[in-house]
C-alpha positions, 0 to 999 in steps of 0.5 A, a space after each residue: 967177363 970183364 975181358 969179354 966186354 972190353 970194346 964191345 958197345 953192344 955187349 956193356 949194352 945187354 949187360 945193362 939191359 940185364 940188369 935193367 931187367 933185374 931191377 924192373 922186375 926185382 922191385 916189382 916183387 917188392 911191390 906187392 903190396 906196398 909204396 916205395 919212392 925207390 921202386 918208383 925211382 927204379 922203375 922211372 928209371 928202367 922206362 928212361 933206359 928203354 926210351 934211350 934205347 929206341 931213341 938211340 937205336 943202340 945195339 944189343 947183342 946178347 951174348 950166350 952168358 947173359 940169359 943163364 946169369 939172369 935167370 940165377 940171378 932172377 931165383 936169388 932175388 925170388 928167394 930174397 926179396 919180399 914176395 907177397 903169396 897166399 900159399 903158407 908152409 908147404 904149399 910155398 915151400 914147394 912153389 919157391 923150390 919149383 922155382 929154385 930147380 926149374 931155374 938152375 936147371 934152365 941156366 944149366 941147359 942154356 950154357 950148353 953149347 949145342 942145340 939140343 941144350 937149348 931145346 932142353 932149357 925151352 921144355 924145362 922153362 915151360 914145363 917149370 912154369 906147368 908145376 908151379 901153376 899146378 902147385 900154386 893152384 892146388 895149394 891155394 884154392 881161393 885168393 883173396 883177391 878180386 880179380 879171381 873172384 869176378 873171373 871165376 864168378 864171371 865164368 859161372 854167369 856165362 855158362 848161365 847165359 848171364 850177363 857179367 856187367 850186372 852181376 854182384 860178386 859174392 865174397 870179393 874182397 874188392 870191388 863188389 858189383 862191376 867186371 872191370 875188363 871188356 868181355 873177352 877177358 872173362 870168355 877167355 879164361 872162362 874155360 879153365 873154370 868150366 873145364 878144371 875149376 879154376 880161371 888160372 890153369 887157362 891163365 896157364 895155358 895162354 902163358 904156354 900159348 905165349 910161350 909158342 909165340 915166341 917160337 912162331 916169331 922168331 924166324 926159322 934160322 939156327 939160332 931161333 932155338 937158343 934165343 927162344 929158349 933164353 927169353 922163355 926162361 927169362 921170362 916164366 922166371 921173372 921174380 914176382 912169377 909166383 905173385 902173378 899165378 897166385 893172384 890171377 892176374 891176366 897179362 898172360 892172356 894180352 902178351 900171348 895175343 900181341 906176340 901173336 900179332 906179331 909173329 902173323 905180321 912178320 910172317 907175311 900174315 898181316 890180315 890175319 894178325 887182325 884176329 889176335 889183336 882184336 881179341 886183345 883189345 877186346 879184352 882190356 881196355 888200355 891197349 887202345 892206347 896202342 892202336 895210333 902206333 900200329 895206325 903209321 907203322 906200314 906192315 899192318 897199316 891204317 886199313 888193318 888198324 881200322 879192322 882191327 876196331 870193327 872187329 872189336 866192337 863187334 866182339 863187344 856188341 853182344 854186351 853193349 846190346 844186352 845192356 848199355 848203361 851196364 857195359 860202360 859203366 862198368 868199363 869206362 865210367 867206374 874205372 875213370 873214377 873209381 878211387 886211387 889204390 894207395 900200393 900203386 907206384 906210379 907218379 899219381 900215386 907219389 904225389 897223392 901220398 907224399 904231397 896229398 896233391 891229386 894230380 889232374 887229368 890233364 898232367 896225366 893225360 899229357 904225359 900219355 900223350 906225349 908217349 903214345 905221340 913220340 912212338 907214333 912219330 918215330 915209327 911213322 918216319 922210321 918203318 921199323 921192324 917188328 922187335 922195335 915196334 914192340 918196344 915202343 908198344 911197351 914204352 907206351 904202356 910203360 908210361 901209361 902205367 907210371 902216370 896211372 892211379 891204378 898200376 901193379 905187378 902186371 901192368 909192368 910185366 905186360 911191358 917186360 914181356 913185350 921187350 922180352 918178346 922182342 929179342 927173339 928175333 934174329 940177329 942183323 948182325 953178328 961179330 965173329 967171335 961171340 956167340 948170340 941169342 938176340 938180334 941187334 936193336 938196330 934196324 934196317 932201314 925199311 920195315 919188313 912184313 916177314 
């Protein structure tokens, strides 16, 4: 390996994103639930990688080695590290060895040379994922935790007709009388509730929806198959992947709709990429912070932008009509001072616990600025293509989630995923000798919309 990466630049560089990668997400898991200056140091340190990177334009190509190294790696660090479930005897056991043969078996299949290994290594991603979710769901029927309680309840009030801004959550462990989310997060988990009886097997299905995103984004060439495969098994094999089924966290539902998004741009759909980024943003609050990207970048533009935010609102309207004062208390004002979760590990949490100094809005507020600022300037002056654009959609929330008083697990998978997304697509460039599965991460000079 060491031969193999002599006088390749762009090797040592996916063998650093590799690692990088395994460092993101290894400390994630040891995340939950608990604050660590280390972790908050490594995952600084990853987001300084990737600001570097989009900086530098530096090229990455992805040997054929890198994804299988990472995935076995990934199943030693799930194994080894603490990993917070509420499964117990059996049931965990049962989850850690889906994990364990699902991620041999995707190593396997990805070092074989032809493409029927890839297409394999995809179905076998996808289908480790469906066991794991099912043994998850089955071996743990109610997690203690809030976010499945509102999203199981709040499915309930739907059906009734009910409002979710004024309900009062029976046996939450958290937060008792708000639903946290825009509206749209709970209509589209709501069906795994209603048809199956629990939210997380329609988190499933978005993750097997994001899952055929990729596919959709990654163009039509030889390799697509290989460089799906190898993200998608990257991916649904994370370490922490069991914490994130577990706990019903909903990321999967907003990175499906933005990969989404963007396979509908780059495939010269760019209008009706409106429809799955205003769903998104109809659903969590923080992807806001991405509109004044997409806002410059001429592919999607300001027109689309901009139908992008009446499209929301009128997906919202229903709530806010129905009760106002609910709607924004409960999506704006009670998350604005809703009090610091200690676990986070974010530089507002450093601070607050190391120093019993609360920093202010305005050094918080700034470091989000000048984030959301540099993405915005660099893409207006560049036009890059969409796997760069990705990538600074994912620094952004990036250091949004660093500086925040409320930052876990899936906030930080939510960037993952992006930069995951975004070597799907094909290579520009290739040397002779190496087979790839990624395209290089310099790009043309002109954005193109597909």
């Amino acid at each position: 390996m060491a031969e193999a990466l002599r006088g390749r630049p762009g090797a040592v560089a996916a063998v650093v994103l590799g690692g990088a990668w395994l460092a993101w997400f290894g400390v994630l898991q040891w995340s939950v639930v608990r604050f660590r200056v280390p972790i908050l140091l490594t995952l600084t340190a990853c987001a300084a990688l990737l600001a570097w990177w989009l900086v530098r334009r530096t090229e990455v190509v992805l040997p054929r080695w890198l994804a299988p190294v990472v995935v076995a790696a990934s199943v030693v660090i799930t194994l080894t590290v603490p990993l917070f479930s509420y499964l117990r005897g059996g049931w965990l056991i049962a989850a850690l060895t889906v994990l364990a043969l699902g991620g041999i078996a995707c190593a396997a299949l990805l070092l074989v040379p032809r493409r029927w290994g890839a297409a394999a290594a995809l179905g076998a991603a996808a289908l480790t994922h469906t066991v794991l979710a099912a043994v998850t769901v089955v071996g743990d029927k109610a997690p203690r935790i809030d976010v499945w309680v509102v999203l199981q309840q709040g499915a309930d009030a739907i059906a009734r007709g009910e409002n979710v801004y004024t309900q009062q959550w029976t046996g939450s462990p958290g937060v008792q009388d708000f639903f946290p989310y825009l509206p749209w997060m709970a209509v589209l988990t709501a069906p795994g509730r209603w048809v199956a009886g629990d939210v997380r097997w329609m988190l499933l299905v978005w993750t097997l929806v994001l899952l055929a995103g990729l596919w959709a984004l990654a163009g039509t060439d030889r390799g697509r198959t290989a460089r799906v495969a190898a993200v998608s098994a990257v991916l649904v094999l994370a370490p922490g992947t069991l914490t994130q089924v577990d706990q019903a966290w909903t990321e999967p539902v907003l990175a499906a709709l933005l990969v989404w998004w963007a396979a509908l741009v780059r495939r010269g759909h760019a209008w009706w990429a409106v429809l799955p980024l205003a769903l998104a943003c109809a659903s969590k609050q923080h992807l806001a912070l991405l509109a004044p990207v997409l806002l410059v970048w001429q592919p999607f533009g300001w027109r689309r932008t901009l139908a992008t935010g009446g499209l929301t609102g009128l997906l919202v309207l229903p709530w806010v009509l129905a009760d106002a004062g609910a709607f924004f208390g409960d999506t704006v004002t009670t998350l604005l001072t809703f009090h610091p979760i200690r676990f986070a590990n974010t530089w507002y949490l450093y601070f607050l616990n190391e120093h019993g100094v609360t920093l202010p809005f305005a050094v918080t507020g700034a470091a989000m600025l000048a984030a959301v600022g540099s993405a915005v300037l660099a893409v207006w002056r560049r036009q890059p293509p969409v796997a760069e654009v990705l990538r600074w959609l994912a620094l952004v929330l990036a250091v949004a989630n660093l500086v925040n008083k409320q930052a876990f697990y899936n906030q930080f998978w939510l960037t993952g995923a992006l930069v995951a997304a975004s070597l799907v697509l094909p290579a520009t460039r290739r040397e002779d000798d190496e087979p790839t599965v990624s395209e290089t991460a310099r790009p043309a000079a002109a954005a193109t919309a597909g």
